[in-house]
C-alpha positions in Angstrom: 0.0 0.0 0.0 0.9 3.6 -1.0 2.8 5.1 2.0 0.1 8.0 1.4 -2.7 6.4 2.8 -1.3 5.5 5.9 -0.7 9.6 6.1 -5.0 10.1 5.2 -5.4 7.4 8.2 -3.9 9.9 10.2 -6.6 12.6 9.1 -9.2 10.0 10.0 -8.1 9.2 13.6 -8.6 12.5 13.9 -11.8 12.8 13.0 -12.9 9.5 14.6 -11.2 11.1 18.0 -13.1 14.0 17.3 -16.7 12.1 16.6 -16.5 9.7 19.2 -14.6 11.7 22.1 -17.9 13.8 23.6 -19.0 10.6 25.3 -16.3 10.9 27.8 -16.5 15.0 27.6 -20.6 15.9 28.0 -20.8 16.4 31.8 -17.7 18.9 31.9 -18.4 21.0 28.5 -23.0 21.3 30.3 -21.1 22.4 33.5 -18.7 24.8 32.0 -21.0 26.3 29.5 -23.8 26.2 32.0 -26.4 24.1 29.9 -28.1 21.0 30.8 -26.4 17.5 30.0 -29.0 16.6 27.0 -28.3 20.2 25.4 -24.3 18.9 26.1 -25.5 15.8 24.0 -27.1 17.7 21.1 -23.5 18.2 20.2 -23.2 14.5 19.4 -26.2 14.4 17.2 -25.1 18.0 15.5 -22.0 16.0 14.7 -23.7 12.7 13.5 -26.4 15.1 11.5 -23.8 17.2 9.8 -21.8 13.8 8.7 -25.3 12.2 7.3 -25.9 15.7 4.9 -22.7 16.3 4.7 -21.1 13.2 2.7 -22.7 13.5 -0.2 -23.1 17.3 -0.3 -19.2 17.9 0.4 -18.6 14.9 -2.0 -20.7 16.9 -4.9 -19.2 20.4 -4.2 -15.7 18.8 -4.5 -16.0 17.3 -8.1 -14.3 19.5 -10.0 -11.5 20.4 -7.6 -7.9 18.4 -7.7 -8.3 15.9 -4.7 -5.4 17.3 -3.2 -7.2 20.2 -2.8 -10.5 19.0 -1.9 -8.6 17.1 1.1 -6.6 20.5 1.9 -9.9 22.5 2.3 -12.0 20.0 4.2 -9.0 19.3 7.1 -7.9 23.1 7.1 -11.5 23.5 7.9 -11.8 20.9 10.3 -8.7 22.4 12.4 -10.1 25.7 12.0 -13.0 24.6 14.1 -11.6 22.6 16.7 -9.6 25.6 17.5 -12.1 28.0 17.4 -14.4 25.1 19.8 -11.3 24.9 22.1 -11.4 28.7 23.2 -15.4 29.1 22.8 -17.2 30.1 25.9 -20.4 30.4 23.9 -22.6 27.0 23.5 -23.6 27.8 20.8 -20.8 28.7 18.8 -19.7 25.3 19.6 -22.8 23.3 18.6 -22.0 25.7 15.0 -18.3 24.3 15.6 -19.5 20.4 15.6 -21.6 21.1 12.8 -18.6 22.8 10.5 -16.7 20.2 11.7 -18.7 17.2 10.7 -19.0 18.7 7.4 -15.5 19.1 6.8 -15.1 15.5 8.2 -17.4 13.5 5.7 -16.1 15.6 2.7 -13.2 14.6 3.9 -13.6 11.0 4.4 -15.4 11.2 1.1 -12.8 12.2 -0.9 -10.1 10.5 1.0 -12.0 7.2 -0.1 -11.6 8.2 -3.5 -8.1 8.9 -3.6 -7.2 6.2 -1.6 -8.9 3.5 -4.2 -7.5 5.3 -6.8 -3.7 5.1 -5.3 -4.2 1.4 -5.7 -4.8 -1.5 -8.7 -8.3 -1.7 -9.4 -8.9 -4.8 -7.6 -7.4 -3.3 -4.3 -9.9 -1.4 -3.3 -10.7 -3.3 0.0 -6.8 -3.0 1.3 -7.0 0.4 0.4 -10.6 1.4 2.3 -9.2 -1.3 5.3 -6.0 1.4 6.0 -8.3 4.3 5.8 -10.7 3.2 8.5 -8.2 1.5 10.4 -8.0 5.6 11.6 -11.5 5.3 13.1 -11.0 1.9 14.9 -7.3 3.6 15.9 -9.7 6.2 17.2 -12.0 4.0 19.5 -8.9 1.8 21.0 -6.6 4.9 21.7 -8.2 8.2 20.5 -11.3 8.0 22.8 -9.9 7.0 25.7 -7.2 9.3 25.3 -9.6 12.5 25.0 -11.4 11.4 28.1 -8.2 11.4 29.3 -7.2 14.7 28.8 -10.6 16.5 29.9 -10.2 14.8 33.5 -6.9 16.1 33.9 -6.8 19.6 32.3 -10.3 19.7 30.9 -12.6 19.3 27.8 -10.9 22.1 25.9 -7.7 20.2 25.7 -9.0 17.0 23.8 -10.0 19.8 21.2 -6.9 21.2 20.7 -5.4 17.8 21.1 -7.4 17.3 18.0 -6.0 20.1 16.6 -2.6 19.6 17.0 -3.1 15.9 15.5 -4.4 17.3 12.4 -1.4 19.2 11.4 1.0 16.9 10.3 -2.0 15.1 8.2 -2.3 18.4 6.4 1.5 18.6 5.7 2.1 15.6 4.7 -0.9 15.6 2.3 0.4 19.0 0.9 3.8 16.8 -0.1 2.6 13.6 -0.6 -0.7 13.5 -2.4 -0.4 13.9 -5.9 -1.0 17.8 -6.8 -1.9 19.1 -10.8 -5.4 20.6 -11.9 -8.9 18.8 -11.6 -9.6 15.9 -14.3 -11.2 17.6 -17.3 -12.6 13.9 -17.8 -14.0 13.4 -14.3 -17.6 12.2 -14.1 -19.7 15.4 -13.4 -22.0 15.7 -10.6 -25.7 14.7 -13.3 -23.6 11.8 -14.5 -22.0 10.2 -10.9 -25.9 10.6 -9.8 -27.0 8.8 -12.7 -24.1 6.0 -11.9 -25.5 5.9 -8.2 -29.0 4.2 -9.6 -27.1 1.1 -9.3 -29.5 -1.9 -7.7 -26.3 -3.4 -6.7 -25.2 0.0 -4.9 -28.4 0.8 -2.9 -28.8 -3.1 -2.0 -24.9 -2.5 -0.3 -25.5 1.0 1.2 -28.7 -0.5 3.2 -26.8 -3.5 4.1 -24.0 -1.3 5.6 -26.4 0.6 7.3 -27.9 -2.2 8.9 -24.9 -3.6 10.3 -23.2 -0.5 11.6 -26.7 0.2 13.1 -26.1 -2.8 14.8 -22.2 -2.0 15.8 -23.6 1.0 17.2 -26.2 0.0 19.7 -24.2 -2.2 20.9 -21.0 0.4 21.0 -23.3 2.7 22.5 -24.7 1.3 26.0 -22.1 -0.7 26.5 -21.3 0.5 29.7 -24.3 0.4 31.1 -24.7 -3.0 30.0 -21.4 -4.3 31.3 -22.0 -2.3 34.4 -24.9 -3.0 34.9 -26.0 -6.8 33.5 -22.2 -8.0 33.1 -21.0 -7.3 36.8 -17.9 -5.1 36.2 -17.0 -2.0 37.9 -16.9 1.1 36.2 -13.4 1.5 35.7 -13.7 -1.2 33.4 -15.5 0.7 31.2 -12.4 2.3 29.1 -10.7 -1.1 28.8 -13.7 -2.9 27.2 -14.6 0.5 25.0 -11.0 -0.1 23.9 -11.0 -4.1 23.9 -13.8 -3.3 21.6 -12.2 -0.7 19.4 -8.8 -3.1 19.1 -11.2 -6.1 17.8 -12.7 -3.4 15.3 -9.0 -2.6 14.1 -8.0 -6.3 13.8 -11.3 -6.7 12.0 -10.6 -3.9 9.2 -7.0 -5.1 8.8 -7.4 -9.2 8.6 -10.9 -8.2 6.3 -8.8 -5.8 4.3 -6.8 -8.8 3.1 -9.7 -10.7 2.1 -12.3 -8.3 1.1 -10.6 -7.8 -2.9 -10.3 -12.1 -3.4 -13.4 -13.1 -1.5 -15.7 -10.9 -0.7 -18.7 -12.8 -1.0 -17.5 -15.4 1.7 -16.6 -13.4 4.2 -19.9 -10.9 4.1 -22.0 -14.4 4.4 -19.8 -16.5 6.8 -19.2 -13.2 8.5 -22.4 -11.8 8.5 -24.0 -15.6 9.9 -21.3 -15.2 13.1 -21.8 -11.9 13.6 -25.9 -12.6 14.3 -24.4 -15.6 15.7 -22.2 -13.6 18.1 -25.2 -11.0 19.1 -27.4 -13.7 19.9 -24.4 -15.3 22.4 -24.1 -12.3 24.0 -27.0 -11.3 24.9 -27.4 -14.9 25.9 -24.6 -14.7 28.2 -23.8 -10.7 29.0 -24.5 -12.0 32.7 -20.8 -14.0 32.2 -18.0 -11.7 32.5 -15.4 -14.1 30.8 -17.9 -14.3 28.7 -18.7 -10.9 27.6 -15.0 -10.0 27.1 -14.4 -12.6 24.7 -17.7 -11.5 22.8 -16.8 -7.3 22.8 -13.2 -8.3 21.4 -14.8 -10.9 19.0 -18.0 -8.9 17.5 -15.8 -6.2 17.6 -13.6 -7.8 14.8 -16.9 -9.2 12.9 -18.5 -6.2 13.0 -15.7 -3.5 11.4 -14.9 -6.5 9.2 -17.9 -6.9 7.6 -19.0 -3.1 7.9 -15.8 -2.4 5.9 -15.8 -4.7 3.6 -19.5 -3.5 2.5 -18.0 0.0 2.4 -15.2 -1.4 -0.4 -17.8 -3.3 -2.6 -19.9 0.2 -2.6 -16.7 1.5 -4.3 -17.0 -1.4 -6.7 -20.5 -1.2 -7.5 -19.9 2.4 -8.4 -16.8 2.9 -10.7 -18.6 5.6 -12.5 -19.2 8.1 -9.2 -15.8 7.3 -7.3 -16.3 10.4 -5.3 -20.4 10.4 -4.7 -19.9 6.9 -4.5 -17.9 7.1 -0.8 -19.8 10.0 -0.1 -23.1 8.1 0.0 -21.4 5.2 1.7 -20.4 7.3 4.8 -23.7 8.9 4.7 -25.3 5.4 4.7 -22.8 4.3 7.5 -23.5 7.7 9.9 -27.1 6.8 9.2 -26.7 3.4 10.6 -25.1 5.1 13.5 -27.8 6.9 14.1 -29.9 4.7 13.8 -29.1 1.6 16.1 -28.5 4.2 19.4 -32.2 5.1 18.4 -33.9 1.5 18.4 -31.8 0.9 21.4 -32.5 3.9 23.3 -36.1 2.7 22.4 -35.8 -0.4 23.6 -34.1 0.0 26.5 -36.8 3.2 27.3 -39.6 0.2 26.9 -37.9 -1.4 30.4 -36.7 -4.4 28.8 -33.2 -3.8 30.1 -29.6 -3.2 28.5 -29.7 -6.6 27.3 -32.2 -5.6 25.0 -29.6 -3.6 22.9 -28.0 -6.8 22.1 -31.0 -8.4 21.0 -31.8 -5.2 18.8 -28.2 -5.6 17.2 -28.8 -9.2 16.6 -32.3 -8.1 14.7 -30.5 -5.7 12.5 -28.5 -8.3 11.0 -30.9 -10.5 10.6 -32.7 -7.8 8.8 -29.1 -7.7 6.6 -28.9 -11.8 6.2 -32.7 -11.6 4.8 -31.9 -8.5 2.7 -28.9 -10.1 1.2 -30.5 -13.1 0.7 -33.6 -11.8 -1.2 -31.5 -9.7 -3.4 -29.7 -12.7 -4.2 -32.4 -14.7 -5.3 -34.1 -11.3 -7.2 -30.7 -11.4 -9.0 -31.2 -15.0 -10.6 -32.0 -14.7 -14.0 -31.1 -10.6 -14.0 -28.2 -8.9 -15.1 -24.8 -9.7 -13.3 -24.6 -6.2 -12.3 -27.5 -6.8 -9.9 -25.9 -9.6 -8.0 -24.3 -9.0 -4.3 -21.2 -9.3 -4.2 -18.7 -8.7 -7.0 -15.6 -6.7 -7.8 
């Protein structure tokens, strides 16, 4: 792999410090600002909101600018605001901040997906998308904990400029390492990646992925509640299975990265069967502690390995919208995010216990596995385009 795209990653770890890190921050930026916790929180779902619009927005705006560019603009941006968010003693300037910020991030992440496929052979783009997200899973076994980190000990403004400071090498080294020059006279414009985005194939993969990161998610979410509460640890085991569950996510992207270009369709179905199978086990056993630290590590893994490998084969099913292409698959993927906290929230609101999150996760996937599966069988006797998988 281009010594490049290790540099993007960088960019990314960022950003998945920056998305992820207000779990461990809320309390202390409601009682600095003097607002209420679930007005603290909003800035979480600014964040997630801005990402969901943003992807394939940014993605559309930066068409006919040289990626190089595009990627300069977006992370200047994002620096820009984490700065101006560290020094803010308005709230509301700061929810403005998380909403920049999560615009600059999926433009980013966007075009970063292009450029990284494009560094690569054609059939590489699963290696390529595997080091790109390995920054967010980077982000969830060091970043996160590291931010929560820094707001106990000099407060919630310093993970922000931590962020800040993180993001300035990435924008050197892209200034001397990604390739420069003028935009493509040739690239697709914005009417004709839209038109390439009608693929049955493509919208099939973008609802899978949002069903299993939907699932990642709820889990990801309460899981300190539920390992608190239902699993029997104390709570200063929370940041060691957050991160047990972040490095299983990393190992996931990086063994699936290897195997998502040569057999993709094996490991989305044998992976996708364990990972129901794995939700269903642990919500059978969250009560066993041995238990559920084998299971956060494990679905960890199956979760970012699967979820990543859908993310690559969205790049495949659209090679004539590279850049809308990964702009609708992080949009699809923030969605998901969204939307599994939601159904567990829900669930968990109806009294049936943080246990229930597990069972919701298992459901999404199932939903997935039957999705997958009909669109399989609709395929038979269709165009090859339509089937799911293929490079």
């Amino acid at each position: 792999m281009p010594f490049v795209l290790y540099l993007l990653a960088l960019a990314v770890f960022a950003q998945g410090t920056s998305e992820f890190m207000l779990s461990g921050l809320v309390a202390d930026i409601a009682d600095d600002l003097h607002v209420s916790i679930p007005a603290a929180g909003s800035l979480t779902t600014a964040f997630a909101a801005g990402m969901i619009i943003g992807a394939p927005l940014m993605a559309m705006l930066s068409l006919r600018w040289p990626r190089r560019r595009a990627l300069l603009v977006f992370l200047t941006a994002f620096l820009l605001v984490h700065v101006l968010g560290a020094v803010t003693t308005s709230f509301g300037v700061l929810l403005a901040t998380r909403v920049v910020g999560a615009l600059a991030n999926a433009g980013f992440l966007a075009v970063g997906l292009a450029t990284a496929t494009a560094l690569v052979e054609p059939n590489a783009k699963g290696r390529a998308t595997s080091v790109l997200l390995g920054g967010v899973t980077l982000a969830c076994v060091a970043g996160v904990p590291a931010g929560a980190l820094l707001g106990q000990v000099w407060g919630w403004r310093a993970a922000f400029w931590a962020v800040a400071i993180i993001s300035v090498p990435a924008l050197l080294a892209i200034l001397r390492s990604v390739p420069g020059g003028a935009a493509d006279p040739a690239a697709p414009s914005a009417r004709r990646e839209l038109r390439a985005l009608r693929s049955p194939r493509l919208l099939v993969t973008l609802l899978l992925g949002t069903l299993v990161n939907g699932a990642t998610f709820c889990t990801f979410t309460y899981l300190g509640p539920l390992v608190t509460g239902v699993s029997g640890f104390g709570t200063g085991w929370v940041p060691v299975l957050l991160a047990l569950f972040g490095l299983g996510s990393f190992l996931g992207v990086t063994l699936g990265g290897r195997l998502a270009d040569a057999h993709p369709g094996r490991l989305l179905v044998i992976g996708g069967v364990a990972l129901l199978l794995g939700w269903v086990l642990f919500a059978l056993t969250a009560g066993n502690p041995v238990a559920t630290l084998v299971l956060v590590l494990v679905q960890g893994a199956l979760s970012f390995g699967v979820g990543s490998t859908l993310i690559s084969q969205a790049l495949y099913a659209a090679p004539g919208a590279p850049t809308l292409g990964g702009g609708f698959a992080t949009a699809a993927f923030n969605v998901g995010a969204a939307l599994g906290p939601t159904l567990g929230g829900v669930a968990i609101g109806a009294a049936l216990g943080y246990r229930s999150a597990l069972w919701v996760s298992a459901l999404l996937v199932a939903l997935a596995l039957v999705l997958a599966g009909a669109a399989r069988l609709f395929a038979v006797g269709k165009a090859p385009s339509a089937a799911l998988p293929r490079r």
